[in-house]
N, C-alpha and C positions, 0 to 999 in steps of 0.2 A: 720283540718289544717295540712298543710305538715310538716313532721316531720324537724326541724331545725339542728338537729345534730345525727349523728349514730354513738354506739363504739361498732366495729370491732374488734373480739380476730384475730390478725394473729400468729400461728406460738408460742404463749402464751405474747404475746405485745399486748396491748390495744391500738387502734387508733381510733381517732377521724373523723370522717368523717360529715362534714360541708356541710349544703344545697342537702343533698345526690338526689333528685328530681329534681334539677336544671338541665334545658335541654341543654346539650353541645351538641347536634346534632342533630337541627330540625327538617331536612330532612330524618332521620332515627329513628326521635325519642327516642334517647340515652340518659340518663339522668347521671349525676357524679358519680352515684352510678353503672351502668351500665360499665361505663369506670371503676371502680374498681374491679368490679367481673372478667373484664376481664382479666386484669393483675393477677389477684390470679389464673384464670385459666390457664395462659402460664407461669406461674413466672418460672419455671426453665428454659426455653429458654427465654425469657424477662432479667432474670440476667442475662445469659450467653453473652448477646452482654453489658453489663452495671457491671457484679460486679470489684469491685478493680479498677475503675474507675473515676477518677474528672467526672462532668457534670454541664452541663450550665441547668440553668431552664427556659426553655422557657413557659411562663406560656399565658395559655388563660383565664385568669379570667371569662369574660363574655361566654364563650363555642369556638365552632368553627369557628365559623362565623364571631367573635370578633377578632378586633387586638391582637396579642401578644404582651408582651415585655421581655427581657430579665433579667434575674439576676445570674451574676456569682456569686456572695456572697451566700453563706449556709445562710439562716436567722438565725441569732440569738436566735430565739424560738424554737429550735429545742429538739428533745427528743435527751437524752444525747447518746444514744445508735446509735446514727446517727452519721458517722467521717465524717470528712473533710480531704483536704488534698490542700498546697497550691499551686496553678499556680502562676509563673509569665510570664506575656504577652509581646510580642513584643515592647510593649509603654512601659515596663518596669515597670510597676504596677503588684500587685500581689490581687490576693484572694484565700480565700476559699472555694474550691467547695466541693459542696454535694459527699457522696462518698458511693452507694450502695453496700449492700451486701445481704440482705436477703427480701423475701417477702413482712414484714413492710412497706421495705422501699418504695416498689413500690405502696405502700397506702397511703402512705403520700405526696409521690411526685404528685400522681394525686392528692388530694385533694386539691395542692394549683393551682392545674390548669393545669397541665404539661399532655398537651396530647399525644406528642411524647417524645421521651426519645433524650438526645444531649450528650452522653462520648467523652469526649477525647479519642485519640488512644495510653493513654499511661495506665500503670498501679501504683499503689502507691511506689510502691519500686523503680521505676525507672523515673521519670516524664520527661526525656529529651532523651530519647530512644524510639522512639514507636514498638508497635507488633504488627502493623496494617500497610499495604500495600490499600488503600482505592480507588479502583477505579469508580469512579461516572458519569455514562451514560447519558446526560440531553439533549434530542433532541430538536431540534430549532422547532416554531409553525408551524404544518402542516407535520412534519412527524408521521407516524404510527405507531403503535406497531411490526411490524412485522421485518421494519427495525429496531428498537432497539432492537429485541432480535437476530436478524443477525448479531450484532456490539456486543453483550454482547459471541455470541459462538465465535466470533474473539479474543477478550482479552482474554477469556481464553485460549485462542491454543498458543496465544503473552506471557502470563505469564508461563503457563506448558514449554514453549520452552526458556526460563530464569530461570528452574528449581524453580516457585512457584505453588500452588494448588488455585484456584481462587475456593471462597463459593457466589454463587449466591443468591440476595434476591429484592423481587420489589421492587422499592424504596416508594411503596404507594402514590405515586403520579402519576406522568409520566414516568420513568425511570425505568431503572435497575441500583442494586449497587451493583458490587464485589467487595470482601477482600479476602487480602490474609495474613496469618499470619506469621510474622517475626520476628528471633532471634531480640532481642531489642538489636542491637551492633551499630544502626547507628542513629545519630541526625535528625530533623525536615527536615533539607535542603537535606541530604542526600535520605530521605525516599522521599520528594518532588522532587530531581534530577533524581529518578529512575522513579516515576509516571509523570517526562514530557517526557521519555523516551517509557514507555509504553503509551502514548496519540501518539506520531510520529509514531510510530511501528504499531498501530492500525491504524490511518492514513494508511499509507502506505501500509496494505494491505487491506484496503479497501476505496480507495480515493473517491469512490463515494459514503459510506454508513456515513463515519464519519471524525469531524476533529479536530484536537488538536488546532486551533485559538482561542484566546481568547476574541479577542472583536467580539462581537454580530454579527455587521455588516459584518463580515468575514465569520460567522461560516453556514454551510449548514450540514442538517442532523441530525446527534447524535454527540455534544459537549461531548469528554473524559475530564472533568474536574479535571485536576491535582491538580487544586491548594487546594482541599480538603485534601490535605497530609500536607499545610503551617501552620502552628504553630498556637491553639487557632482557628483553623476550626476544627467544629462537623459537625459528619452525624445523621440524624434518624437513632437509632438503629432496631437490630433484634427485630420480633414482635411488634416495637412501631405504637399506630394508627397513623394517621394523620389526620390534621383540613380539612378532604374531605370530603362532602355533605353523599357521603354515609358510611363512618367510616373506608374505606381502612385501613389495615396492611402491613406494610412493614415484607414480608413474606420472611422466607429464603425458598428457593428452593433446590432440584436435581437438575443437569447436564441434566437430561434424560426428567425433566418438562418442560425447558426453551424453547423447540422448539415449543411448542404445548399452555405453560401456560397464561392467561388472568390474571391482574392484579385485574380485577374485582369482580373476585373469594375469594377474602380474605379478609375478613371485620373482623370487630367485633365478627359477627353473625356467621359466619364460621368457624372462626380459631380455637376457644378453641375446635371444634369436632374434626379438623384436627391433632394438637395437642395430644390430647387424644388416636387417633385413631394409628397416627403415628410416634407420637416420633418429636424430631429436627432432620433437616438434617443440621444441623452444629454440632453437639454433639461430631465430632471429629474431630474440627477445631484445638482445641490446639497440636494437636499433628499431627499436619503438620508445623509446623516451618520450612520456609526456609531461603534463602539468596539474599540477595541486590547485591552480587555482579556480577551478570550476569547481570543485569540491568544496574548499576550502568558505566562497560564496555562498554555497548552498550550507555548509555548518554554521554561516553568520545569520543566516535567514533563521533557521532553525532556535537560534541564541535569542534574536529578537522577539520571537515569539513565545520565547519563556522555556526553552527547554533547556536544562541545567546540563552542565558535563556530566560523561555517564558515569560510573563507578570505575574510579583505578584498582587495582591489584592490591590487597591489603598489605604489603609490604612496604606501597610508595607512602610519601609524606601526601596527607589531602591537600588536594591542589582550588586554589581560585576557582570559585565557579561549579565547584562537583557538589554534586547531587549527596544525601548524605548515604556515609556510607557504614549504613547497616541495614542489615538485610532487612525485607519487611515488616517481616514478624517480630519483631523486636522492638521494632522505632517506638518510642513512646508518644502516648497520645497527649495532644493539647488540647483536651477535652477538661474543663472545670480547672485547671490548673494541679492536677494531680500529679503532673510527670510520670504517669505509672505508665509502664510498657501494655500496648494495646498489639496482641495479636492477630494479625490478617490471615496467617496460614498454622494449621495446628503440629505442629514439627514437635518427636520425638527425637533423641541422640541416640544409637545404637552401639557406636565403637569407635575408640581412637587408637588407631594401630600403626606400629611401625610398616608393616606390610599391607597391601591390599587383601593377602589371601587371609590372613589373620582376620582383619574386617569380616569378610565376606565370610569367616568359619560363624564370627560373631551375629552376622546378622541370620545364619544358617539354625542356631542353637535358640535364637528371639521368636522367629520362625516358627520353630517348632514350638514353641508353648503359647505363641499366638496365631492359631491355625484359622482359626474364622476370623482374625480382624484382617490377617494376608489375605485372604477372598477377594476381599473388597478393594487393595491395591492395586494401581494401574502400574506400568513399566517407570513412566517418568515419576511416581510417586518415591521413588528409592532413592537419595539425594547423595551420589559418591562423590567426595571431592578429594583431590590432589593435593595435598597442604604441603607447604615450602617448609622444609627444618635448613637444618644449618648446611649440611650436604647433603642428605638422603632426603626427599618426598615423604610423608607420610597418608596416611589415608581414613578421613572420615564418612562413615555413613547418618545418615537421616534419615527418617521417612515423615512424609505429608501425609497426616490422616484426614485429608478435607476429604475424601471420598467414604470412609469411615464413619457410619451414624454417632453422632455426638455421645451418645448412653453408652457405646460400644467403645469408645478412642481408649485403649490404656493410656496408663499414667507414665509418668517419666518415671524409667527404673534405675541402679544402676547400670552403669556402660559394661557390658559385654565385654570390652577391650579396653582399657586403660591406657594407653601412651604419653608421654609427655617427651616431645621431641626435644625438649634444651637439656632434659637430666637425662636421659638415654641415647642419644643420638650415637653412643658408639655400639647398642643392641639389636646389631644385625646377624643371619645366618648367612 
């Protein structure tokens, strides 16, 4: 019979390790107990992107495969040797989040599920300051790797020339994410005023590899996702795995790997050798502290010139100054004074699903009775977006028929998939 529970000495703390055999990663065959040994074997670079840090828990109970859901609260069961520390969020709600510091804790944290790690960019002593500069690479479907790491040696030349030190790491997904580390002297808006600045700035000097637009339908290539700097946004930390088939790490890098590096290289199965072998290549990130205000200069230049703030996260309250925020195709025209919404881009809805895979059955079944208008799709033409519920994600898709002969665009049908996150958000598998 499989063992039901294992206690773990870490560090001289006893932990309890639940269902240690339970397979969180089919496709690599990675079991809980797997995810834990890995984290004790990078724990000094695993704290180093998490100690002194709030963190959200994103747990996968069921493994990787399985929905997440969210828990900013520290649970209450917690070994005492575990702090907290409190957030309060833009809705003006506060909790207490888990707050690591030592090896333990990264054993405990997987064992309720937590396959990637989500800190805050702030530290305990300071929770309204961040020391994180977070710039997040996220290319639209159907670009390659090779332009996103042509767009990651850009931001860095864009921050080293605003005097910061960019630390590059794969995002273990699709992307690359650089940080840069900053005296904690400037607030949320601030830190996010300077990352819409370096998202235009990389633009700009590469308007055909990347762009700072923020709705979907706009964006071609590597999206510079600023709004990862807005208050109450986490990234996957350094070393954390990710819910990928094959156990990907979000790995920090050299300067000198990025030209050459494969994201595919860094698993599970890999890393603790690498690790061992070489040390972190962030190990002397704190002691590169810079300044916002070259940045900060350059977003006032930008202001003067008429460039609005870019779009916040539809969640925040609209702020002073943003741009408005609906999406293109929607905004209505002030042409004759009709108010009627004038179309830029031809967007059908396809699904609103609790699940991504539910989505994706939907657009599977759309698919199939629109076989020649799919022809004419490109990659980035499929518009998936992540939608915030109350604790679980949901997921919508779209598609752009501008590549689509106008005679030929179907019509809006119904949705394939029906969701509505406020009345079912307890409708999970």
């Amino acid at each position: 019979m499989p063992a039901q529970k294992l206690i773990l000495e870490v560090a001289g703390r006893e932990i309890a390790v639940s269902n240690p055999d339970k397979v969180y990663f089919p496709t690599a065959g990675l079991t809980k107990l797997d995810l834990v040994n890995y984290y004790l074997a990078v724990a000094e670079g695993a704290l180093r992107g998490v100690d002194d840090r709030p963190m959200a828990l994103k747990r996968f109970v069921n493994g990787a495969e399985g929905e997440p859901f969210f828990q900013k609260r520290a649970p209450s069961s917690r070994p005492i040797w575990l702090e907290t520390a409190e957030l309060r969020f833009p809705s003006g709600r506060t909790a207490d989040e888990l707050v690591l510091r030592e090896p333990a804790g990264l054993v405990w944290v997987a064992n309720l599920g937590c396959i990637d790690l989500n800190p805050h960019p702030v530290r305990t002593a300071d929770l309204d300051h961040p020391d994180e500069l977070r710039v997040d690479l996220d290319p639209v479907p159907g670009v390659e790797w090779p332009q996103i790491r042509s767009v990651a040696l850009v931001a860095r030349e864009v921050l080293a020339d605003f005097g910061l030190t960019g630390w590059p790491k794969t995002s273990g997904s699709r992307g690359i994410h650089i940080y840069a580390r900053i005296h904690p002297q400037w607030g949320f808006d601030d830190v996010r005023r300077a990352a819409v600045a370096v998202a235009r700035e990389i633009e700009r000097r590469a308007p055909d590899l990347a762009t700072s637009k923020w709705w979907k339908e706009e964006r071609h290539g590597v999206f510079v996702d600023y709004n990862q700097n807005a208050k109450d946004r986490t990234v996957a930390s350094a070393y954390s795995v990710r819910p990928v088939a094959d156990a990907r790490v979000s790995m920090p890098l050299t300067w000198e790997e990025v030209p050459e590096c494969d994201p595919a290289a860094f698993t599970v199965f890999t890393v603790p050798e690498r690790f061992a072998d070489l040390g972190d290549p962030w190990a002397a990130m704190d002691e590169a502290a810079g300044s916002l205000d070259g940045l900060l200069e350059l977003a006032a230049l930008d202001e003067a010139a008429g460039l609005p703030d870019a779009p916040w996260p539809p969640h925040y309250e609209k702020q002073d100054g943003e741009a408005p925020r609906v999406q293109p195709s929607k905004r209505r025209s002030g042409s004759a004074g009709t108010g009627r919404r004038q179309s830029t881009k031809p967007l059908i809805e396809i699904a609103r699903a609790a699940t991504k895979a539910e989505a994706v059955e939907g657009l599977e079944r759309w698919k199939a009775r629109h076989q020649s208008v799919w022809a004419y799709l490109e990659p980035a033409d499929v518009l998936t977006d992540s939608m915030r519920g109350k604790n679980y994600n949901w997921t919508r898709i779209r598609l752009n028929l501008e590549h689509v002969p106008e005679a030929e665009r179907p019509a809006q049908e119904a949705l394939e998939v029906t969701y509505d996150p406020w009345q079912e958000e307890g409708r999970r598998s």
